[in-house]
N, C-alpha and C positions, 0 to 999 in steps of 0.2 A: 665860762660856758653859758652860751645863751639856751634858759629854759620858758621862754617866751612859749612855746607851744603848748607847755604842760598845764594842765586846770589848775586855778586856785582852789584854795578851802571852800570857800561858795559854792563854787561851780561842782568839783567834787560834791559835793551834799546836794544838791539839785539833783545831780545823776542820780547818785544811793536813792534818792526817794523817790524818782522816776521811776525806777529799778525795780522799788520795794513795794507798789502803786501796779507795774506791770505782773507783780510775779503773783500778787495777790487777783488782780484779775481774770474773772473766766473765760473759756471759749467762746468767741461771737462769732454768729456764722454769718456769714454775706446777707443783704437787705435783698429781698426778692424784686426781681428785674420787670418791670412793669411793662415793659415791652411783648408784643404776640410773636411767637416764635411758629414754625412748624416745622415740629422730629423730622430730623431726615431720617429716621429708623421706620415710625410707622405713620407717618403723614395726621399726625394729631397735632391740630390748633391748639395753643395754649398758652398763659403766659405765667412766668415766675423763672425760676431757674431748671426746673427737668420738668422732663415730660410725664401726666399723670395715670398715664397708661403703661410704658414701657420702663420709665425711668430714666430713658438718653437725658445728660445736660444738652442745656439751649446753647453751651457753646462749642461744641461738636466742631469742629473745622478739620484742614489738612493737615497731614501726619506729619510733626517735625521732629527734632531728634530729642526733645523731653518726651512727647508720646510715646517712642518707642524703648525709650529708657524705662518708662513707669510701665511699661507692656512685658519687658526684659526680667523687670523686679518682682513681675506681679507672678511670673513660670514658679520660684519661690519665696510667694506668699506675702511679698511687700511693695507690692505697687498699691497698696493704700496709701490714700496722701496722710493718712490717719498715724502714719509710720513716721514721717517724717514731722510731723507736730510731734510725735508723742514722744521722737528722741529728743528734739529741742527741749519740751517741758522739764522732760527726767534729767538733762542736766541742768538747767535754771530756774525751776521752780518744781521739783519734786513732788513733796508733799501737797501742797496747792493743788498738783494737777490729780494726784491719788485723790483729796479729796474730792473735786470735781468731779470724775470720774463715780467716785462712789454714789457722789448723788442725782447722779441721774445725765452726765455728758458722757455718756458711753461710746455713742455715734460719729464724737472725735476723736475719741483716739484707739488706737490699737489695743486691740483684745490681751489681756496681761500675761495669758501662759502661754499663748501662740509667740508672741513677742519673746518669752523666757527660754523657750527651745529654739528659738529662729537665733536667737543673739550667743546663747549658748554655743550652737555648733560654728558658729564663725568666727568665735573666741578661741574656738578649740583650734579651727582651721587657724586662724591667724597665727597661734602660738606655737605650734607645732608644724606645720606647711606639710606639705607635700617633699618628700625626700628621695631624688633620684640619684644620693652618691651612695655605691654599693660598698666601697670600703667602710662607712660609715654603717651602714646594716651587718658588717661583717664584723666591725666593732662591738655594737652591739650584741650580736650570738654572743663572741666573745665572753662579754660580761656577764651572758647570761649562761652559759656553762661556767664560770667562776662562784657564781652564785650558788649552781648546783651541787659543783665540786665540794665547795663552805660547808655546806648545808649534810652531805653522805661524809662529814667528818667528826659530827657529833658523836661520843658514846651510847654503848649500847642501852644502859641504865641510866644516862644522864650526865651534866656534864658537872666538876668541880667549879664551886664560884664559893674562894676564901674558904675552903674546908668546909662547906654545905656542896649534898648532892642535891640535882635542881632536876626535876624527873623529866621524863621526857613526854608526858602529858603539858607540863607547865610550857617548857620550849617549844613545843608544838601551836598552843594554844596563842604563844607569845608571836608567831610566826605568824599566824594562822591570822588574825584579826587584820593587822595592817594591810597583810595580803589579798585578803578579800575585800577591805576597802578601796585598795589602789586598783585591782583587777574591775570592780565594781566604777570608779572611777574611770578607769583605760577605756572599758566597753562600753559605758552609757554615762559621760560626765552630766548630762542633761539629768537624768536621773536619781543619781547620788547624789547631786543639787540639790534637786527636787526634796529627797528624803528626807536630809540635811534641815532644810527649811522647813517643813514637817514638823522636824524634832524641836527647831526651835520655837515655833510657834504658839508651841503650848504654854509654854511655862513666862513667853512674852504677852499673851494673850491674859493674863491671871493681873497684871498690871495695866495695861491699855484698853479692857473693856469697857472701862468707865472714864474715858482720857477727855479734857476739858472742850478739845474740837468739836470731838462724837462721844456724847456721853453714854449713849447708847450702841456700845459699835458690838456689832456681829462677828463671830469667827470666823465666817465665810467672808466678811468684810475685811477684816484682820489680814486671811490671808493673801488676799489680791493684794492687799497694799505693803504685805511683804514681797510676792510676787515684781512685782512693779518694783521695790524698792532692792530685790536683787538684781534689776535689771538696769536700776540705777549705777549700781558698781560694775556690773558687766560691761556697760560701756564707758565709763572711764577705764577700767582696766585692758579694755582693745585701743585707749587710748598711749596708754600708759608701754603695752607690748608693740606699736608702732612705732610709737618714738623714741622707743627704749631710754624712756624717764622716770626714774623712782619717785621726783616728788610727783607726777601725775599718780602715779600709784598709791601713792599717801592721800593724794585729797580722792582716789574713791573710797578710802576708807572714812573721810572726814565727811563725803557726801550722803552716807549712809544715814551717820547721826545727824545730818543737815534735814534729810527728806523724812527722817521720823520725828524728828521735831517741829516743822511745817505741820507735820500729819496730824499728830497730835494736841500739838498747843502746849506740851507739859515746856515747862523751864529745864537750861539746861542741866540745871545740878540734878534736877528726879529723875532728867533722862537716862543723865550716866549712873545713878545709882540702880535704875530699873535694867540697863544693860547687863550692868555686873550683877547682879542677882540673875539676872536670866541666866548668865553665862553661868555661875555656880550650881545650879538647876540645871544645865545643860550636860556639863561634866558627871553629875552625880546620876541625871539618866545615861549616860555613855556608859559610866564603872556599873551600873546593874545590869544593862544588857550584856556587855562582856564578861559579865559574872555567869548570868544566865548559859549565856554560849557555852563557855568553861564548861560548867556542871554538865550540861547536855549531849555536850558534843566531845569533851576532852575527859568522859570519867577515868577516877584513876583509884585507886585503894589506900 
């Protein structure tokens, strides 16, 4: 088999450190055009790239079918060109661009929560579609009078599990959490996202406040750059449910700890040890609010 096209080990390592050279580099924006223009918006002389009165770019021309694409995108919220740098970055240089972003290249890229609910519902959209076969919604009731049915079969006092009664505060309770999670998930997955990352933010924040990049980093800093970095998995996972491919769904998970290591600068061993601890800390606020809930909302004698 002739492999005459494929890079050598050189060539290969050239790349990587092209690669590794671009991904570290920041946003540059265009060298300002030295040429005099005048707006065809409000008849103002001036030279550079826009106009200093209205703002029009100096290269304003006839409408072609990118103009009206980026016109189309912008009806929801993404005819920023700032949209399409920003999805490039988040997949090939992550943390790089969160950092940048945080210190002061705002202006490039897409704003991190607007991006978080914009890519959210097209996730939801993508995975779910739109469903115009009725036998299939008919299936559905189905299941979901089954569920019903399951459910008005419990006893009155509770139900036998190995010769212990289990009361019906407890079964309620046991029902009751998942259920409000996934309901809370159905009606606003944007939100229980949202929540979600909230929850984890704090007890990840108690470790990367003082992280080698930004020794100094702020919660509010923190959380854009989780912001950002759930929006990193968001779109390999609409990658992932396009091509119906698991290993793409594997590396948004692998991209996560990609773009918080970029972010932060920690080596990989403290990362994963700062994950897992997160994640223990995470669990153990879960089992107190569903403790809490219980007690409050499921009392029993």
């Amino acid at each position: 088999m002739n492999v005459d096209f494929l890079p050598d080990k050189r060539q290969r390592t050239v790349w990587r450190r092209a690669f590794g050279i671009w991904q570290r580099r920041p946003h540059e924006l265009a060298p300002n055009d030295e040429m005099r223009h005048t707006c065809q918006s409000c008849g103002t002389i001036f030279q550079g790239n826009y106009c200093p009165r209205c703002g029009q770019s100096a290269k304003i021309g006839r409408f072609s079918f990118k103009t009206a694409f980026l016109l189309f995108l912008d009806v929801w919220g993404m005819g920023n060109r700032g949209m399409f740098r920003s999805i490039r970055d988040l997949m090939f240089r992550p943390g790089y661009m969160i950092r940048d972003y945080l210190i002061g290249h705002q202006s490039a890229y897409f704003p991190p929560f607007k991006m978080f609910f914009i890519l959210t519902a097209l996730s939801l959209l993508l995975s779910h579609g739109i469903n115009f076969n009725i036998d299939d919604v008919k299936e559905e009731v189905k299941k979901d009078e089954n569920k019903v049915e399951n459910t008005m079969k419990v006893e009155t006092d509770g139900i036998n599990v190995n010769g212990k009664i289990i009361d019906n505060a407890s079964i309620r309770f046991a029902r009751a959490v998942p259920k409000f999670i996934g309901k809370l998930e159905e009606k606003s997955p944007a939100l229980s996202s949202f929540l979600m990352l909230l929850l984890v933010s704090g007890p990840l924040y108690f470790f990367f406040r003082r992280c080698p990049a930004i020794p100094d980093l702020r919660y509010s800093e923190h959380l854009v750059a989780l912001v950002y970095t759930s929006n990193v998995y968001i779109l390999y996972s609409m990658l992932a449910e396009l091509f119906s491919s698991g290993l793409i769904k594997l590396l948004a998970i692998i991209m996560i700890f990609v773009a918080l290591k970029q972010f932060t600068g920690y080596s990989k061993r403290r990362l994963l040890l700062y994950i897992f601890l997160t994640s223990v800390f995470f669990i153990a606020i879960i089992g107190i609010i569903g403790s809490l809930f219980y007690v409050f909302f499921f009392p029993h004698d």
